[in-house]
KENUKE-959327 format. One line per field, with one value per atom (N, C-alpha, C, CB): residue number from 1; atom name; x, y, z. Coordinates in nm, 3 decimals, m for minus. Atoms other than C-alpha are relative to their C-alpha. Glycine has a CB too. Layout:
% KENUKE-959327
semi = NUM;...
nudren = CA;...
X = X;...
Y = Y;...
Z = Z;...
END
This chain:
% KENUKE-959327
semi = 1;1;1;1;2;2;2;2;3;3;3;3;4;4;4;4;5;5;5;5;6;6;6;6;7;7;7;7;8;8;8;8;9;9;9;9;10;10;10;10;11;11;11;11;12;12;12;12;13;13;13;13;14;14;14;14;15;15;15;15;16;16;16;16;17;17;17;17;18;18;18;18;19;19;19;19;20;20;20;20;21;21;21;21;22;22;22;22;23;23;23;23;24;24;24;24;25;25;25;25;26;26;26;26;27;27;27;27;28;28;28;28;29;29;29;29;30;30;30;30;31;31;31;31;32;32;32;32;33;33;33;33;34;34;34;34;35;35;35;35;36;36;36;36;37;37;37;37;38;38;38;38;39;39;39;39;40;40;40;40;41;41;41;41;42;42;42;42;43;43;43;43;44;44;44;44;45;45;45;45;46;46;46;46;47;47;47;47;48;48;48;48;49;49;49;49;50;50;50;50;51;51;51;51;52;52;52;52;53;53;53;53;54;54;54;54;55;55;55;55;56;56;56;56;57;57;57;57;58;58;58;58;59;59;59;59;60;60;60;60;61;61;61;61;62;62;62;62;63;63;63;63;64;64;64;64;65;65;65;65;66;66;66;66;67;67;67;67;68;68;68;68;69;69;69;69;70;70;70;70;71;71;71;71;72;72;72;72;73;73;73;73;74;74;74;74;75;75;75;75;76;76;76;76;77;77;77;77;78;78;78;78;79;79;79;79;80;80;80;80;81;81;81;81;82;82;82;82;83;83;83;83;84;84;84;84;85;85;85;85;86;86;86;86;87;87;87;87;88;88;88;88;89;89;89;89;90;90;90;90;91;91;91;91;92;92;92;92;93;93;93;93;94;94;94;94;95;95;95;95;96;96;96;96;97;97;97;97;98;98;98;98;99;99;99;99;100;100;100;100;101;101;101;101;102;102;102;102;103;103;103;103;104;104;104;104;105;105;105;105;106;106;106;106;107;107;107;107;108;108;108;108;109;109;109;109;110;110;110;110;111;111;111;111;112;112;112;112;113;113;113;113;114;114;114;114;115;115;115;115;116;116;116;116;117;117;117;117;118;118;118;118;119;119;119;119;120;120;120;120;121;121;121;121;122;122;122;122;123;123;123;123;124;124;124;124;125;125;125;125;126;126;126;126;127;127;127;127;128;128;128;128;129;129;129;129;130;130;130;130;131;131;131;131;132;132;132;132;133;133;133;133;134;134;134;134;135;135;135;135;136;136;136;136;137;137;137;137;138;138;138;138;139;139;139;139;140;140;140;140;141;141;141;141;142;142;142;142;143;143;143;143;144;144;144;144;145;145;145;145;146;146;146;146;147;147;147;147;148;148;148;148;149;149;149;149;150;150;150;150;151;151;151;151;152;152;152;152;153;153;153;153;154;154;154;154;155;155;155;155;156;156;156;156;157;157;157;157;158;158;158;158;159;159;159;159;160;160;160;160;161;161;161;161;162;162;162;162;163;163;163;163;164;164;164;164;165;165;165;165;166;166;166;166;167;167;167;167;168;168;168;168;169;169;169;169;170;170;170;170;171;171;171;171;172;172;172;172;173;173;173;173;174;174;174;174;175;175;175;175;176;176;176;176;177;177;177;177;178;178;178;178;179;179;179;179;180;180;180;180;181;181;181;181;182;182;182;182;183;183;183;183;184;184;184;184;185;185;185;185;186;186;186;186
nudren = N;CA;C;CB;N;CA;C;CB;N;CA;C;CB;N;CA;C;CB;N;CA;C;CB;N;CA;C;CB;N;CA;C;CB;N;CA;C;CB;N;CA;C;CB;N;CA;C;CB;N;CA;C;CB;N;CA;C;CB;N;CA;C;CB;N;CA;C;CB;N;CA;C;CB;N;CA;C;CB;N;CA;C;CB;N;CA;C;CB;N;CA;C;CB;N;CA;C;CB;N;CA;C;CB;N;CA;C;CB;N;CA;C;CB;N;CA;C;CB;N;CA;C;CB;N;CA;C;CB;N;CA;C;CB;N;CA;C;CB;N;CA;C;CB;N;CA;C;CB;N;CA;C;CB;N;CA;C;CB;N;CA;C;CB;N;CA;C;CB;N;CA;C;CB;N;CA;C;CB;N;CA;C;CB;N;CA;C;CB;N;CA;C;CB;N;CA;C;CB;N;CA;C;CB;N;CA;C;CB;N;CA;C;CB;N;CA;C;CB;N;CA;C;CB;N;CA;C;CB;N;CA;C;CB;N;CA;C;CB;N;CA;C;CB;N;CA;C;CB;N;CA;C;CB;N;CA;C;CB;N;CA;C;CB;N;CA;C;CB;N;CA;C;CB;N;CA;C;CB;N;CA;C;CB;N;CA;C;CB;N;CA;C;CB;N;CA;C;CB;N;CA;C;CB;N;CA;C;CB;N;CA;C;CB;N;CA;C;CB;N;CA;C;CB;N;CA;C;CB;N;CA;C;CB;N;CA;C;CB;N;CA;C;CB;N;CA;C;CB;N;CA;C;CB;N;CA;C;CB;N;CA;C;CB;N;CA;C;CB;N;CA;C;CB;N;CA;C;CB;N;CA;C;CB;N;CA;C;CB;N;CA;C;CB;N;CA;C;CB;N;CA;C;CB;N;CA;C;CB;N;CA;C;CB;N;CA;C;CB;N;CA;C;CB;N;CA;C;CB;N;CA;C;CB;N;CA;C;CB;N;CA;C;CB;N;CA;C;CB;N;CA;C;CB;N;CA;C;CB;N;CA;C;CB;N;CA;C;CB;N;CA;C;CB;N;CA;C;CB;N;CA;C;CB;N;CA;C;CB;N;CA;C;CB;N;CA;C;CB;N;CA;C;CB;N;CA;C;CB;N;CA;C;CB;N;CA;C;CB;N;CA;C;CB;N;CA;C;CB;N;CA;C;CB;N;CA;C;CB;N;CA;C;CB;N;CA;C;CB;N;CA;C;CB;N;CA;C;CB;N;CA;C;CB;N;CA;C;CB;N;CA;C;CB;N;CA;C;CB;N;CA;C;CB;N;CA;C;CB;N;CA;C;CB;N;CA;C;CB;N;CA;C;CB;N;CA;C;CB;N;CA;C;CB;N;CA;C;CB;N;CA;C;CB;N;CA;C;CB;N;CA;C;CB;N;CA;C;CB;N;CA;C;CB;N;CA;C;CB;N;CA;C;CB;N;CA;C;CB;N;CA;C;CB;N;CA;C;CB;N;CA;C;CB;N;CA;C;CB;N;CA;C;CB;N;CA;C;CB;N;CA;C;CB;N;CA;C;CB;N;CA;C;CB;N;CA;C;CB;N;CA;C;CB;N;CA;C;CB;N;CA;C;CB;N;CA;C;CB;N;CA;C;CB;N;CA;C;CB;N;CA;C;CB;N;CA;C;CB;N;CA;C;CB;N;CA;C;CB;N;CA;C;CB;N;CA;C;CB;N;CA;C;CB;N;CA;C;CB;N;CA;C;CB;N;CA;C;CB;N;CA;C;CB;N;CA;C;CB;N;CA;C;CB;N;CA;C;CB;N;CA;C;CB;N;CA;C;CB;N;CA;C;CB;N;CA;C;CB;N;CA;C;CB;N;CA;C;CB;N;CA;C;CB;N;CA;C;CB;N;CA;C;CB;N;CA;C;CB;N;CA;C;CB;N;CA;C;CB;N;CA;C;CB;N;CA;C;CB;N;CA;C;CB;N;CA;C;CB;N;CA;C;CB;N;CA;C;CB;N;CA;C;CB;N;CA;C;CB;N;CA;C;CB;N;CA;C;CB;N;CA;C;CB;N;CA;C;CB
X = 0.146;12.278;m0.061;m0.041;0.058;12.061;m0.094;m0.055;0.101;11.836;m0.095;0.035;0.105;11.487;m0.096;m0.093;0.118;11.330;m0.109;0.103;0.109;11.003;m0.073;m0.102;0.060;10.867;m0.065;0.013;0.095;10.576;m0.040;m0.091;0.040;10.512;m0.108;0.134;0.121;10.202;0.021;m0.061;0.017;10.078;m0.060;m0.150;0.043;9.908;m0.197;0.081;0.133;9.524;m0.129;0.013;0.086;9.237;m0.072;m0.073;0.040;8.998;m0.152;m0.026;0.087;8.687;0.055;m0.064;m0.068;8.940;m0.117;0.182;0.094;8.739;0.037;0.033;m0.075;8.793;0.017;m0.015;0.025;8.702;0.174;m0.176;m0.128;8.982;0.160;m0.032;m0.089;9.232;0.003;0.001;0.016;9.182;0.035;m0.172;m0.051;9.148;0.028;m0.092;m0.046;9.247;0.168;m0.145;m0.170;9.568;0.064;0.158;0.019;9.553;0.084;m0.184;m0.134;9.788;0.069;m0.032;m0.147;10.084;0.099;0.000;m0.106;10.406;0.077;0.074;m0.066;10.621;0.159;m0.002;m0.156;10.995;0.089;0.073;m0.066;11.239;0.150;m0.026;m0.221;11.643;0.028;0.137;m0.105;11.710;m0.019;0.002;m0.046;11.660;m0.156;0.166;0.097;11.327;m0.142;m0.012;0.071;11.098;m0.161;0.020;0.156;10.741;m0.120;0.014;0.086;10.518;m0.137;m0.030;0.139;10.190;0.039;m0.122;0.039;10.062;0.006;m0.123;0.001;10.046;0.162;m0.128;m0.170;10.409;0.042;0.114;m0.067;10.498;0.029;m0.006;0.060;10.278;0.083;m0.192;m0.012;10.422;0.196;m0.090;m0.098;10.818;m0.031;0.061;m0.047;10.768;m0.072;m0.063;0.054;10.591;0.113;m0.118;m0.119;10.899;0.160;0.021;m0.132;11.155;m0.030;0.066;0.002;10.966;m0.014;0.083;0.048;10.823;m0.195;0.089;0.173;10.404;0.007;m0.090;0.044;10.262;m0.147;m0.048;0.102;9.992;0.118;m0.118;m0.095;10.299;0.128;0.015;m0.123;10.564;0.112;0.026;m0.100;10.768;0.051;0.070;m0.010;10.780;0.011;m0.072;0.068;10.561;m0.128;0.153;0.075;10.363;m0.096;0.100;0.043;10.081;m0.043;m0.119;0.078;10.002;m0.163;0.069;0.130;9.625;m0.056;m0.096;m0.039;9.628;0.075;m0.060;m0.103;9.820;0.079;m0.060;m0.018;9.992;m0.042;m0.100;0.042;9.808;0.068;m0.112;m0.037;9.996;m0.050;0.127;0.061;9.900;0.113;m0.170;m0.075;10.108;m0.084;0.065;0.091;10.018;m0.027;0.112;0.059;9.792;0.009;m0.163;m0.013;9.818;0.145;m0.035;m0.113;10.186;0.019;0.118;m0.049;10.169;0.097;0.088;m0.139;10.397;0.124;0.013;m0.149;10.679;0.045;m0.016;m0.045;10.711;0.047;0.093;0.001;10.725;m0.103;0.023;0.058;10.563;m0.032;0.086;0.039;10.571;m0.104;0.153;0.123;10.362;m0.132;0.027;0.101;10.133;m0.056;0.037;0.041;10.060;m0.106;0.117;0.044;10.005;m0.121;0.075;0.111;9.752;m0.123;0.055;0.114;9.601;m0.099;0.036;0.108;9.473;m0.047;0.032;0.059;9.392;m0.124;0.102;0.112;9.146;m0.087;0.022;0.099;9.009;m0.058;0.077;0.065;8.964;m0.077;0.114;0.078;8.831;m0.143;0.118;0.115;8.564;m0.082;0.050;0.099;8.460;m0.036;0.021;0.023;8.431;m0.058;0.123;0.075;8.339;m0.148;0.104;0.134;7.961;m0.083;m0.085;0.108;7.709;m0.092;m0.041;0.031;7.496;0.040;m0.014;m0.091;7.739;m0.001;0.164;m0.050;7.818;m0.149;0.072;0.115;7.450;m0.099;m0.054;0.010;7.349;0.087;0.011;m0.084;7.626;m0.040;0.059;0.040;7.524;m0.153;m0.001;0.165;7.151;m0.007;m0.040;m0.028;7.300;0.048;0.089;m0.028;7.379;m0.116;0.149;0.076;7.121;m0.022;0.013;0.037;7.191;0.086;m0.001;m0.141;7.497;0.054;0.062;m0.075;7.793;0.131;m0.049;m0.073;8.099;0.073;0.134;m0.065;8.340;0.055;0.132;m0.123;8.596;m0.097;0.047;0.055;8.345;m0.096;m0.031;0.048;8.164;0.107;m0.035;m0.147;8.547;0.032;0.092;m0.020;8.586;m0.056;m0.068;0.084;8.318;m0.017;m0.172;m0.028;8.336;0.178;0.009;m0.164;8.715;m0.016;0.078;0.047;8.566;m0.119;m0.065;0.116;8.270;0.079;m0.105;m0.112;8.516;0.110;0.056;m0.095;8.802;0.112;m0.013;m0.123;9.056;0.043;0.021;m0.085;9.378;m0.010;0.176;m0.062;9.475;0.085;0.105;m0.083;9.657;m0.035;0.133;0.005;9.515;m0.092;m0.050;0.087;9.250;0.032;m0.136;0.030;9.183;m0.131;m0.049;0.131;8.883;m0.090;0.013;0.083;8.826;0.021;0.100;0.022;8.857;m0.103;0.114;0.127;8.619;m0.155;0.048;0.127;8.396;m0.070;0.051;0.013;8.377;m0.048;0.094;0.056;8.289;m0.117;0.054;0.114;7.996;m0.086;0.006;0.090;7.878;m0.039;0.044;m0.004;7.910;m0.113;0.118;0.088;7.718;m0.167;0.060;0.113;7.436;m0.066;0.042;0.037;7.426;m0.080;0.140;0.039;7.411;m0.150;0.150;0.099;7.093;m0.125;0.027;0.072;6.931;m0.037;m0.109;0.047;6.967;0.062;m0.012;m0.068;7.216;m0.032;0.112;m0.053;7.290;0.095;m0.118;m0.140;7.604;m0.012;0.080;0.032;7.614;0.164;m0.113;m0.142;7.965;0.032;0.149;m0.033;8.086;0.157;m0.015;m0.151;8.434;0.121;0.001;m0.037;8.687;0.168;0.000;m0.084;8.916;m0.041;0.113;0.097;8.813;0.153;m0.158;m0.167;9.163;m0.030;0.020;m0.015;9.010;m0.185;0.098;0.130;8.702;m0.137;m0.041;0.060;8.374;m0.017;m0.112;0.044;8.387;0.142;m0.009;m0.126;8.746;m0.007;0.151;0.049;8.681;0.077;m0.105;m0.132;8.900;m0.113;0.247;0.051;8.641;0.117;m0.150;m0.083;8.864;m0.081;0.012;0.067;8.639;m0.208;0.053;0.145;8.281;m0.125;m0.018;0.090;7.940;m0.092;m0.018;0.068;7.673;m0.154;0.092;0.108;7.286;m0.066;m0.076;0.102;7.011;m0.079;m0.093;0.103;6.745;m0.150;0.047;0.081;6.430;m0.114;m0.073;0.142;6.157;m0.105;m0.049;0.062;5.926;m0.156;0.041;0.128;5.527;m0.102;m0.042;0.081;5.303;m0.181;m0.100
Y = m0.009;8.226;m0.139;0.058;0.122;7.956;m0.036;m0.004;0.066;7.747;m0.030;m0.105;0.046;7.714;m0.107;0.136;0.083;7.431;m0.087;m0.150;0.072;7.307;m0.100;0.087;0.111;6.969;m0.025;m0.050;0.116;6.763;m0.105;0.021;0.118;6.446;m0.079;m0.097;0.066;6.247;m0.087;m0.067;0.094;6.095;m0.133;0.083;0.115;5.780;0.085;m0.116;m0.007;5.837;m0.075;m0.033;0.129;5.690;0.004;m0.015;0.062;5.510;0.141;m0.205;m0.130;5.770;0.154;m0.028;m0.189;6.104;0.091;0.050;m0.152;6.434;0.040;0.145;m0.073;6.520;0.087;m0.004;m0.157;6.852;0.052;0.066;0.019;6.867;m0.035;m0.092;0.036;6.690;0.067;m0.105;m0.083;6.887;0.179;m0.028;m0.129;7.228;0.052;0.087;m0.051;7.233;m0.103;m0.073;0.067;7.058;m0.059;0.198;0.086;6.797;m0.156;m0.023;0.133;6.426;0.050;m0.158;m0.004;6.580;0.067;0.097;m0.040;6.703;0.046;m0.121;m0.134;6.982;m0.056;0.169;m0.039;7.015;0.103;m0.130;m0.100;7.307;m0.069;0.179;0.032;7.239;0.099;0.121;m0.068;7.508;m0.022;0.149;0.059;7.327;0.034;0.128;m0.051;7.510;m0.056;0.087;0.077;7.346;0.022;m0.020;0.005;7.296;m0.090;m0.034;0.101;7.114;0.002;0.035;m0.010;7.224;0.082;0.077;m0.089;7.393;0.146;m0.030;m0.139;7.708;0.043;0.062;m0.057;7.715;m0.012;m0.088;m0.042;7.645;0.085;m0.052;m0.087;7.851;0.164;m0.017;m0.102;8.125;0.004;0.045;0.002;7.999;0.031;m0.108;m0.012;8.018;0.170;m0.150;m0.114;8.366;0.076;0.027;m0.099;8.522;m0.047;m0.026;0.017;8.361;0.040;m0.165;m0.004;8.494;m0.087;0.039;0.062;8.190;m0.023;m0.095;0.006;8.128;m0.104;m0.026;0.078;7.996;m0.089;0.154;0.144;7.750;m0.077;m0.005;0.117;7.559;m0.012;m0.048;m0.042;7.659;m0.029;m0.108;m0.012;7.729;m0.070;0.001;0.068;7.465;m0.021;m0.035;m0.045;7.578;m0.123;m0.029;0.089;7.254;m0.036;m0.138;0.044;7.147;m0.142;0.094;0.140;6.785;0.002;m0.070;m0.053;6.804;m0.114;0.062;0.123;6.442;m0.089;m0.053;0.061;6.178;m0.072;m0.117;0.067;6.081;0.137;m0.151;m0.081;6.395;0.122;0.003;m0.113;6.716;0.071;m0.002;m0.151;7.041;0.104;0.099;m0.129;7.341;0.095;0.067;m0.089;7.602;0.149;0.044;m0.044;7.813;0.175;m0.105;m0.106;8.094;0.116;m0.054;m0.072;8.182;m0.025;m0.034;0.017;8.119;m0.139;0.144;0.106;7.847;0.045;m0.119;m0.075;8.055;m0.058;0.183;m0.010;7.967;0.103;m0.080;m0.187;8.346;0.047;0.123;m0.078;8.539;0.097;0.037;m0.136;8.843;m0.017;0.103;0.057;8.644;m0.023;m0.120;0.051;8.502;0.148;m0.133;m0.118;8.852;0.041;0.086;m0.057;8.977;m0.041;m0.034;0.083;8.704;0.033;m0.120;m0.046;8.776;0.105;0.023;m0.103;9.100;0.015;0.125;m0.006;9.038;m0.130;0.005;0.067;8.763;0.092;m0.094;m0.034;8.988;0.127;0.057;m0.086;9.278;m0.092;0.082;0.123;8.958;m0.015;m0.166;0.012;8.970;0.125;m0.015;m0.083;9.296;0.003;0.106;m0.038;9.306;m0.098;0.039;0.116;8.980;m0.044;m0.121;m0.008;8.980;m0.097;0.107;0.025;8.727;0.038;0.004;m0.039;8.933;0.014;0.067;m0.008;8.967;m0.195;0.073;0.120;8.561;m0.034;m0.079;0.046;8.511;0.083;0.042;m0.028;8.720;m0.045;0.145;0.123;8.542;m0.131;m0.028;0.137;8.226;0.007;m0.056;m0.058;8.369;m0.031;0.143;0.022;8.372;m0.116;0.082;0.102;8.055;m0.097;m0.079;0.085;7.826;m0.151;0.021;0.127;7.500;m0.017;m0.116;0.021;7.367;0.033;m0.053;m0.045;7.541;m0.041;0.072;0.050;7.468;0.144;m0.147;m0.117;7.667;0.124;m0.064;m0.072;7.761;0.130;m0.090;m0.052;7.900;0.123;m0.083;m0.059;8.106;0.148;m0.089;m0.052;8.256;0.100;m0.101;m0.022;8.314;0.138;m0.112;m0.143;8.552;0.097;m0.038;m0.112;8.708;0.087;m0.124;m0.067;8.804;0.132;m0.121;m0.074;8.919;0.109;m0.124;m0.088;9.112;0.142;m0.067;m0.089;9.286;0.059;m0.059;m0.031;9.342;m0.023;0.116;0.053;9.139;m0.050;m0.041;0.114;9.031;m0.105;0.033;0.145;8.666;0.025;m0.075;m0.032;8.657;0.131;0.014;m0.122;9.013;m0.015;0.096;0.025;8.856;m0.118;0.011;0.166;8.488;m0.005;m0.009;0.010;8.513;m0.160;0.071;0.148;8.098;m0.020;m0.148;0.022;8.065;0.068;0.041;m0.087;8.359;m0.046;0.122;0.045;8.220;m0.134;m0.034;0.124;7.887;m0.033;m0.036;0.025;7.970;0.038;0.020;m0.082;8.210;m0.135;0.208;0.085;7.900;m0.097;m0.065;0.070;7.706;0.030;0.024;m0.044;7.904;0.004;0.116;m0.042;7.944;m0.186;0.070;0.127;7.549;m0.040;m0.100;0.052;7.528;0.114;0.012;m0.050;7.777;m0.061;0.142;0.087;7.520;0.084;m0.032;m0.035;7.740;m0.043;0.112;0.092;7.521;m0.140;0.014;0.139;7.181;m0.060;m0.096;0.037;7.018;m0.112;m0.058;0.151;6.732;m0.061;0.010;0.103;6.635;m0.066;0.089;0.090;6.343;0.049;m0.139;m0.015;6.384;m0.064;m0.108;0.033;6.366;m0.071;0.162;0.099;6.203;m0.031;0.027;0.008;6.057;m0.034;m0.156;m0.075;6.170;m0.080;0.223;0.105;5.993;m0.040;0.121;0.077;5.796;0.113;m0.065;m0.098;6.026;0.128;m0.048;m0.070;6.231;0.172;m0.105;m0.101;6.403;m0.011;m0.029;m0.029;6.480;0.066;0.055;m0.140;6.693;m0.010;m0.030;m0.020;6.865;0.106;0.054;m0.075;7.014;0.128;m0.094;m0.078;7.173;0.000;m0.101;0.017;7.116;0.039;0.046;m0.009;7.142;0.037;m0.098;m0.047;7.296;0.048;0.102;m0.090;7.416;0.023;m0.041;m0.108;7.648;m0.117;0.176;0.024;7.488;0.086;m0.027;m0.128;7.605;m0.045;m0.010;m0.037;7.730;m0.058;0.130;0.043;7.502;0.098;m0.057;m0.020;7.564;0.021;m0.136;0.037;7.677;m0.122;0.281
Z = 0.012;3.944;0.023;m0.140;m0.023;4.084;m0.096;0.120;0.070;3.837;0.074;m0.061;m0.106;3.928;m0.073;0.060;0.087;3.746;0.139;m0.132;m0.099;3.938;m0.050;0.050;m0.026;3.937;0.024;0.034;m0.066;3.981;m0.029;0.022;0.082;4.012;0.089;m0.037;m0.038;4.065;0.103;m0.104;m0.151;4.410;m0.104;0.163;0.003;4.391;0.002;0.151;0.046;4.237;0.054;m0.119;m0.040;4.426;m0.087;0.126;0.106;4.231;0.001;0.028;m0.032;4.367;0.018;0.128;m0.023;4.371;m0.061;m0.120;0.041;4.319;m0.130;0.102;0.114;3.937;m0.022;m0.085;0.013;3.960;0.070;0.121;m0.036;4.236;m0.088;0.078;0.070;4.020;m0.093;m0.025;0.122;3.710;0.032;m0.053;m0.012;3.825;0.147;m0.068;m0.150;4.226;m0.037;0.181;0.080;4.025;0.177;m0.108;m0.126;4.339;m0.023;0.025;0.022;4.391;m0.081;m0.061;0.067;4.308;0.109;m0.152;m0.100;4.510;m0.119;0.110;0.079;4.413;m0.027;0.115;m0.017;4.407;m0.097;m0.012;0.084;4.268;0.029;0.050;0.002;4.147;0.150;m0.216;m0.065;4.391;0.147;m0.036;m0.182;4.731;0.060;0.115;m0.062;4.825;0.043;m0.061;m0.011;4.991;m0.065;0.123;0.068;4.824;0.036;m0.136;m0.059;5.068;m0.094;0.166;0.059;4.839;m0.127;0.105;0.102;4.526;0.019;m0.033;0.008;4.666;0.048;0.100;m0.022;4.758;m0.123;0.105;0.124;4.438;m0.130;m0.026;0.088;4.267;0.057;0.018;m0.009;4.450;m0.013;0.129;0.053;4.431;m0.139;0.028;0.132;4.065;m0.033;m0.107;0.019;4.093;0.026;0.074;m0.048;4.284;m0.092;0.202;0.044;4.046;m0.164;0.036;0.148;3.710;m0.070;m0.047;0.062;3.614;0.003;0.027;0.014;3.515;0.078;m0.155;m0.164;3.833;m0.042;0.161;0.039;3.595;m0.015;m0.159;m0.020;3.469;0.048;m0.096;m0.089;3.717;m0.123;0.166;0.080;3.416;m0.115;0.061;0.044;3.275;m0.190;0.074;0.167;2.912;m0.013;m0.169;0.077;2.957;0.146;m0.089;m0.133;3.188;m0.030;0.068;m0.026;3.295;0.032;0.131;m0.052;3.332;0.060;m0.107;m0.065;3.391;m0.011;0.008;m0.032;3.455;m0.175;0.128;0.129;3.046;m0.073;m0.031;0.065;2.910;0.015;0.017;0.003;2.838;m0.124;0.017;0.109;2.699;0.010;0.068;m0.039;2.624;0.058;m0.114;m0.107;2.893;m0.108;0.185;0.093;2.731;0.120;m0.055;m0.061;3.044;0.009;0.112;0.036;2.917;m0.141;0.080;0.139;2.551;0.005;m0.052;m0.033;2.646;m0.015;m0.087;m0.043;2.747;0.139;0.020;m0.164;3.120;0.054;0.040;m0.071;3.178;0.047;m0.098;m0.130;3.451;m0.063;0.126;0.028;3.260;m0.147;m0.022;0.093;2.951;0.041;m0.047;m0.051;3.175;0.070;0.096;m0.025;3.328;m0.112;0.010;0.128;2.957;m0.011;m0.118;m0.011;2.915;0.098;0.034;m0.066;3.198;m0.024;0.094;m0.020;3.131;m0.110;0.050;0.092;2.811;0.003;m0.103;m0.042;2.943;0.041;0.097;m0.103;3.177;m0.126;0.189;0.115;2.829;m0.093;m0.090;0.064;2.631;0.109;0.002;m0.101;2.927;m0.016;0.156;0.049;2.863;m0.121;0.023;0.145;2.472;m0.100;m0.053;0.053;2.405;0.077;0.008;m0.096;2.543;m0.004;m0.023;0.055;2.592;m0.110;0.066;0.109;2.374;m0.152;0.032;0.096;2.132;m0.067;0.085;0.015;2.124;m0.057;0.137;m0.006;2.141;m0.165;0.176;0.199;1.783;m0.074;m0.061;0.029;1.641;m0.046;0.101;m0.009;1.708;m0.078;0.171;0.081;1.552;m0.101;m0.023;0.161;1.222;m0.075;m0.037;0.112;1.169;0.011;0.016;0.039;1.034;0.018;m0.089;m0.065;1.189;0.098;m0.083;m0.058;1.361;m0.006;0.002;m0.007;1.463;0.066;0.021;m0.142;1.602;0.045;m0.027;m0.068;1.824;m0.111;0.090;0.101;1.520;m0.004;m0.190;0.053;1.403;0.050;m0.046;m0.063;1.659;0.011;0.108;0.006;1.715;m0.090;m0.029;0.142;1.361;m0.027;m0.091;0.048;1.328;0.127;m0.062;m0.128;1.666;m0.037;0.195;0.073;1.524;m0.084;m0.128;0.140;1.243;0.033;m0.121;m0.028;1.427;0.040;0.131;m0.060;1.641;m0.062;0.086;0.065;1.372;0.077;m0.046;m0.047;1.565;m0.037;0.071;0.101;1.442;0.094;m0.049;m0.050;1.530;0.129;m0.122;m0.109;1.864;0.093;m0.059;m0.041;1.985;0.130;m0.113;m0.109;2.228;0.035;m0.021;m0.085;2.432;m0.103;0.229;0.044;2.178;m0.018;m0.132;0.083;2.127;0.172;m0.169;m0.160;2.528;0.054;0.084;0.005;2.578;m0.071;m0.075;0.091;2.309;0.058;m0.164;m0.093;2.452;0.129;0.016;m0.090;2.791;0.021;0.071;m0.034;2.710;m0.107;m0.054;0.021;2.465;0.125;m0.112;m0.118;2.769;0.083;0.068;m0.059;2.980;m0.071;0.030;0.074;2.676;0.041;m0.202;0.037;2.703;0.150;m0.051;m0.125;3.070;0.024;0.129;m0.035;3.075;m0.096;0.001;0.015;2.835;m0.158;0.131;0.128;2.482;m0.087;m0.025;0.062;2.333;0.008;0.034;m0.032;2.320;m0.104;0.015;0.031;2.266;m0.118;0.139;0.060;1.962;m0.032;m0.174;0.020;1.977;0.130;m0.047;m0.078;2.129;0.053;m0.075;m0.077;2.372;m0.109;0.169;0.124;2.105;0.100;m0.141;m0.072;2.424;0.099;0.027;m0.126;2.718;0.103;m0.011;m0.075;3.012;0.128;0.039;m0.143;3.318;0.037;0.178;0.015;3.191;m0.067;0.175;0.054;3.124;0.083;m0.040;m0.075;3.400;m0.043;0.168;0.077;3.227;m0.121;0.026;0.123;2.886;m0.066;m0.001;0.018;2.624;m0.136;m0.022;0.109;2.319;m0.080;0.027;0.120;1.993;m0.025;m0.152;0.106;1.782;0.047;m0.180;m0.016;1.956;m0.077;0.095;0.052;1.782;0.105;m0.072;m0.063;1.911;m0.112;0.075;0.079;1.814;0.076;m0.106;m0.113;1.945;0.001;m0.057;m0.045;2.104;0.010;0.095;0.062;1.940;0.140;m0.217;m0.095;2.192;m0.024;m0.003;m0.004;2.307;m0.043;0.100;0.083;2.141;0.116;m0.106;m0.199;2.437;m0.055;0.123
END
């Protein structure tokens, strides 16, 4: 049985690189697998590690580099480096998409009286829904629809970047804070 462990290791970083690119087009890096196969790009590897049953975010690995010193356990396989985890995941993102609703996030967020952070948004969306722990993506879900509430100008963010990964333009928030933005007085 051939071993397939896949590799990457970082190009050389220009000083102006695209972060967006680097971060999530997972860009300056080169592949390689133990088992000989060539991996000129990301999408070859992504798909070697798809046909050998490993999760094609951290080609198996369990851990992703997001930048260069910074690792995370891969959150798209539980940190298994299984294909058939990362599947799971998947479609429980994509049921976390239907059930977890703007609307839903957005009365929620109604009820609390000043500042909030994520946990906490999570917490009671868990608790709205009667979900155990582990049964949804619910603090990833929760997170992106605050996201979106912020970027349409009914939030705003009051926590500072609790790391800063490749200056301010790469950022890593824990536990973020957040409050409504009360409606301007005509």
């Amino acid at each position: 049985m051939t071993t397939h462990t896949i590799t990457a290791q970082w190009d050389e970083i220009p000083e102006n690189a695209d972060d967006r690119a680097l971060v999530e087009g997972r860009a300056f890096r080169t592949f390689r697998c133990s088992c000989g196969t060539p991996l000129p790009n990301r999408a070859a590897a992504e798909l070697h590690a798809s046909e050998t049953g490993q999760c094609t975010v951290c080609l198996g690995s369990a851990d992703e580099e997001i930048v260069p010193g910074f690792v995370r356990r891969c959150a798209a396989c539980a940190a298994t480096g299984r294909r058939n985890v990362q599947l799971v995941w998947e479609v429980a993102h994509g049921e976390a998409e239907q059930v977890i609703t703007l609307d839903l996030v957005r009365g929620l967020v109604d009820g609390f009286p000043g500042p909030f952070r994520l946990s906490e948004v999570a917490d009671a969306t868990r608790l709205t829904l009667g979900l155990p722990l582990g049964r949804l993506p619910v603090g990833p879900r929760v997170r992106d629809l605050l996201r979106e509430m912020e970027a349409a100008g009914e939030l705003v963010m009051l926590s500072a970047p609790d790391e800063m990964l490749r200056g301010p333009s790469v950022v890593l928030y824990r536990d973020p804070q957040w409050q409504r933005v009360s409606p301007a007085s005509p």
